[in-house]
C-alpha positions in Angstrom: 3.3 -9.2 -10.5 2.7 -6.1 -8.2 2.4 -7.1 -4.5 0.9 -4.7 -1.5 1.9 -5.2 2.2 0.3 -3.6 4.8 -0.3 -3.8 8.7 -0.8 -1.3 11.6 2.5 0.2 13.3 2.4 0.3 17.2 1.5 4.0 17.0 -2.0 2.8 14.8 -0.6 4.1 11.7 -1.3 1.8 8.5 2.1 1.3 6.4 2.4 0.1 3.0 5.0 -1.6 1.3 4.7 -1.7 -2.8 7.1 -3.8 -4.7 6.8 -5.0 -8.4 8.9 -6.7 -11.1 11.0 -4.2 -12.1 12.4 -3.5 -8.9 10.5 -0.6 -7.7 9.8 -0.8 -4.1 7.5 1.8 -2.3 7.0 2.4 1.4 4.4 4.8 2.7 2.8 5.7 5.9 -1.4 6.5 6.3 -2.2 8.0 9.6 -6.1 9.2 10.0 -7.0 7.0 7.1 -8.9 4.1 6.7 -7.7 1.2 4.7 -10.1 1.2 1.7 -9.3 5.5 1.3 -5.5 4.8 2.0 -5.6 2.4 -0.7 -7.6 4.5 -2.8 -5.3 7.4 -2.4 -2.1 5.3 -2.9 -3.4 4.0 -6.0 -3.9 7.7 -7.1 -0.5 9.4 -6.3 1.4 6.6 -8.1 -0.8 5.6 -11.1 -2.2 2.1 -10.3 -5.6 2.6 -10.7 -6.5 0.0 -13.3 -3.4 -2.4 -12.3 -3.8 -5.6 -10.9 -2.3 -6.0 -7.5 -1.7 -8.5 -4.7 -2.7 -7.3 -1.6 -1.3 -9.1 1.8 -1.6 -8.7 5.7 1.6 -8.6 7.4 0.1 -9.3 10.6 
């Protein structure tokens, strides 16, 4: 299963944190991006497009 974290930082930036089964774990910072086009463009640079993944607030 492939989970996405994400919330605001203090400073308004959105940060995601990826993880999956096989251990990878991703963390990556969105400044002047809204969530949908962050997500969008995260989804791009690392190939999950058509993947199925569990999205989450942190806060």
């Amino acid at each position: 299963m492939r989970y996405l974290f994400y919330y605001y930082n203090h400073e308004g930036m959105l940060v995601f944190n990826y993880r999956d089964d096989y251990g990878r774990h991703i963390h990556m910072r969105y400044l002047y991006y809204s969530f949908r086009s962050a997500l969008r463009k995260f989804r791009q640079d690392y190939n999950l497009q058509h993947k199925k993944i569990v999205i989450h607030s942190l806060y």
